[in-house]
Structures are given as structure tokens and as C-alpha cells.
LOVEX-188831 format. One record per residue (C-alpha): x, y, z; residue in one letter. Coordinates in pm, whole numbers, plus 50000, padded with zeros to 5 digits. Example, Ala and Ser with C-alpha at 12.3 -4.5 7.8 and 13.67 -1.06 7.14 Angstrom:
# residues 2
      X      Y      Z  code
  51230  49550  50780     a
  51367  49894  50714     s
This chain:
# residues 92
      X      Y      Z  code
  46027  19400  23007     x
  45915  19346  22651     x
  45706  19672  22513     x
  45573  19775  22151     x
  45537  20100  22068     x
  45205  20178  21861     x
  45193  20462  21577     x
  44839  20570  21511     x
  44706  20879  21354     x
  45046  21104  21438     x
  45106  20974  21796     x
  45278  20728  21942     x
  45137  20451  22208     x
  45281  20178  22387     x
  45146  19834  22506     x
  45381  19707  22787     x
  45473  19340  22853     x
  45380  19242  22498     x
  45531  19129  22156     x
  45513  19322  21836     x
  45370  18942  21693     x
  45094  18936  21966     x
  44997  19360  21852     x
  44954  19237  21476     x
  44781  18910  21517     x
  44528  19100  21743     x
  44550  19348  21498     x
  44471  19098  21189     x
  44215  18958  21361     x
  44048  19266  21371     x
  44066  19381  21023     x
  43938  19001  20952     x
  43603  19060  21173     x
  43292  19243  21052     x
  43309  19549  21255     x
  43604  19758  21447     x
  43792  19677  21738     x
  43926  19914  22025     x
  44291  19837  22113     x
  44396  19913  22451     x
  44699  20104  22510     x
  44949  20341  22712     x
  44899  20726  22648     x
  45207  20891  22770     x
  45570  20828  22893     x
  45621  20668  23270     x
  45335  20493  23439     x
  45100  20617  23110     x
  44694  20666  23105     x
  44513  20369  22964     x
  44374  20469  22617     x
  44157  20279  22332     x
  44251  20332  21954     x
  43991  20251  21703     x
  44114  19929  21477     x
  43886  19986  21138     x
  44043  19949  20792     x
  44149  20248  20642     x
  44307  20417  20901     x
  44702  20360  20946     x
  44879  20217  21197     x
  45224  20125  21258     x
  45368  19846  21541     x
  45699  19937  21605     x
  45980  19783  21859     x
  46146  20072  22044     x
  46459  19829  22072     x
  46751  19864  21875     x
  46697  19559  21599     x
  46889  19237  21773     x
  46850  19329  22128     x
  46589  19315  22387     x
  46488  19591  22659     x
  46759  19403  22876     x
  47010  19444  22541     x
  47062  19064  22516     x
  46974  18864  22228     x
  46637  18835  22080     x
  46482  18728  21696     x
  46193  18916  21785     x
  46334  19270  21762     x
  46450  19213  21415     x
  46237  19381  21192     x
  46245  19696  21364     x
  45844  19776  21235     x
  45544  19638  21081     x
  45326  19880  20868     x
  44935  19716  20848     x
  44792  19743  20514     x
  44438  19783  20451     x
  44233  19495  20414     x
  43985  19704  20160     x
């Protein structure tokens, strides 16, 4: 099962059955928009509470795949790991 891990203001989220390319392009597109966007996800280790982190510009956040770079959860193959983390600049 595919999971990204989500750094935000000194903690770290997750958002199950996801890709880190899916995270930043709803990320983007909410930097892109006029106001700020609440991303929805896992607070916790296990089954995790559902949590909302504010997506506004100016505030850091860092996508991150918890997988070593060149495997997936299952340790087989998979481009997507590599790449290890995406930092999203400020839009400002």
C-alpha cells in the first residue's frame, strides 16, 4: 500500500493509498488558488485520527516517501520512490 508521509510545522503526517505526485499537484493547485486549502491527513501511527493542515503560502511543508528510494512498501521496483522528498517553495 502506497503512503506519503507529510512534514508540516515540526510533525509528521501521512496520507495512505496515495502518491507523493498526487500530494504536490493537490498541493500546487492550492498555492495557485486565491485563498487556502485544508489537506486531509493521518495524525498518528496505526489506524491514525483524521486531521486537516492549513495549505497557505508561507508556511513549509515537506512530501516525503517513507520508502527507501527504488522500492515500494512491498520492496519491489518503483520510479516513483526516487526522489526520496519534495520541499514546496513559496509561491510569494
Amino acid at each position: 500500500m502506497k503512503r506519503v508521509e507529510v512534514h508540516y510545522q515540526g510533525r509528521i503526517y501521512s496520507i495512505p493509498d496515495t502518491s507523493m505526485e498526487s500530494v504536490r499537484d493537490t498541493v500546487d493547485h492550492a498555492l495557485r488558488g486565491s485563498g487556502s486549502h485544508w489537506l486531509q491527513v493521518q495524525n498518528g501511527e496505526g489506524l491514525g485520527q483524521d486531521a486537516f493542515i492549513l495549505i497557505t503560502p508561507g508556511i513549509p511543508i515537506s512530501i516525503v516517501n517513507p520508502t527507501p528510494s527504488g522500492t515500494s512498501d512491498l520492496g519491489q521496483s518503483d520510479n516513483e520512490a526516487s526522489g526520496g522528498g519534495i520541499a514546496i517553495p513559496d509561491l510569494l
